[in-house]
C-alpha positions in Angstrom: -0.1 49.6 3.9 3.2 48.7 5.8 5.8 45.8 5.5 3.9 43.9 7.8 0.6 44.1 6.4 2.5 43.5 3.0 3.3 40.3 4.8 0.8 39.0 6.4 -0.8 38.9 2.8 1.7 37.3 1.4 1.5 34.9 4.1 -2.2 34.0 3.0 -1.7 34.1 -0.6 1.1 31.0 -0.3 -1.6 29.4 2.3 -3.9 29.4 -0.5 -2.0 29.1 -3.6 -2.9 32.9 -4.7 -0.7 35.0 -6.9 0.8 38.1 -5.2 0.1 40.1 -7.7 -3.5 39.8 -6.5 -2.5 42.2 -4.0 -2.8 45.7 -4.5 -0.7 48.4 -3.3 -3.3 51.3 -3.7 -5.6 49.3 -1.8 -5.5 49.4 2.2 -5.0 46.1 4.1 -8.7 45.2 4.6 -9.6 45.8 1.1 -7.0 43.6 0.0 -7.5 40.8 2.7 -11.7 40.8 1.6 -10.6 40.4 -2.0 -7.9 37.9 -0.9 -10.5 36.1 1.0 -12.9 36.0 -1.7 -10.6 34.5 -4.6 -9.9 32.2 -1.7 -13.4 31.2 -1.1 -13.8 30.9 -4.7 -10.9 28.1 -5.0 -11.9 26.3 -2.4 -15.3 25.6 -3.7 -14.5 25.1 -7.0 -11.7 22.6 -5.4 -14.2 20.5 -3.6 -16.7 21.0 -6.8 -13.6 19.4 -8.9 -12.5 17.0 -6.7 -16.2 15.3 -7.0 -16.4 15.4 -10.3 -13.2 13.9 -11.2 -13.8 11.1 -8.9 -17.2 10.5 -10.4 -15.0 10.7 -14.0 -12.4 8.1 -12.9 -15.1 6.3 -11.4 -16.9 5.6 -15.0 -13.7 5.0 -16.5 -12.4 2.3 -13.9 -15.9 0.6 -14.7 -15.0 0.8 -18.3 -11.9 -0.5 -18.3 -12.7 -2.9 -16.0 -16.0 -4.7 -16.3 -15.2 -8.4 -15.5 -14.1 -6.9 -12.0 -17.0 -4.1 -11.5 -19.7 -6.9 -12.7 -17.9 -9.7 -9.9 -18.4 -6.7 -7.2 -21.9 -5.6 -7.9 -22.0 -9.8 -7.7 -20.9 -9.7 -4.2 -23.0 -6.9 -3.3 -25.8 -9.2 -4.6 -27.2 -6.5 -7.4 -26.1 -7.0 -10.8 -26.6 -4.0 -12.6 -26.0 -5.6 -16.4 -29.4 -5.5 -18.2 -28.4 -8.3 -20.8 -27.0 -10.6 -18.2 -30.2 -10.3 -15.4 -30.0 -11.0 -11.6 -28.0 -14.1 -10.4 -29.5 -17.6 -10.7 -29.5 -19.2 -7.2 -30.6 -22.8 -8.2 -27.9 -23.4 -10.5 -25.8 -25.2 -8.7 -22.2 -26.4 -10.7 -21.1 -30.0 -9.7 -18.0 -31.4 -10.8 -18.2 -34.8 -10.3 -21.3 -34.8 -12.6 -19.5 -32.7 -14.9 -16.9 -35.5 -14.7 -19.1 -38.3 -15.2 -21.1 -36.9 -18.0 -17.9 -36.2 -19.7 -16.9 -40.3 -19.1 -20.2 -41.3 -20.9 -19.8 -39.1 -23.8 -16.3 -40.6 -24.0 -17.9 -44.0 -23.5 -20.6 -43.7 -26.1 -18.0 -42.7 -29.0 -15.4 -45.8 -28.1 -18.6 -48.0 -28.3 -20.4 -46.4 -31.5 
């Protein structure tokens, strides 16, 4: 193997992150490009591999850290995944001016018991 072959593999170890010492001088240039190529295909699958299940980790953790704001966006989406709290009600309707005026006769009721 020759300076340049040298090179070139050194060249495709720092494209993929590989150690140089991956490379193997009794080896001839192909042999050591197919086994550089196959520690490469190996990172790059277990990258993507990772990548998903870290998301999917942070994902559970967001929801546990922040319930109030995963329940209010499974709310918008219209499903509401909480088992003790059910689906939404969609006659409830919240007035204030009743709220208001009941709060005035309660009032009303102790000043004139």
């Amino acid at each position: 193997m020759n300076a340049l072959e040298f090179r070139h593999l050194k060249r495709f170890c720092d494209k993929y992150g590989i150690d140089y010492y991956e490379i193997d001088n009794t080896l001839t240039y192909y042999e050591n490009l197919k086994h550089l190529r196959s520690i490469a295909h190996m990172l790059t699958q277990t990258l993507d591999t990772f990548e998903i299940e870290r998301m999917a980790e942070l994902q559970k953790q967001y929801i546990k850290e922040h319930p109030i704001a995963y329940y209010l966006a499974c709310q918008m989406a219209g499903e509401t995944t909480a088992a003790d709290i059910g689906p939404p009600i969609e006659e409830f309707k919240f007035s204030l001016k009743d709220y208001v005026n009941g709060r005035n006769n309660q009032s009303l009721q102790k000043v004139s018991a």
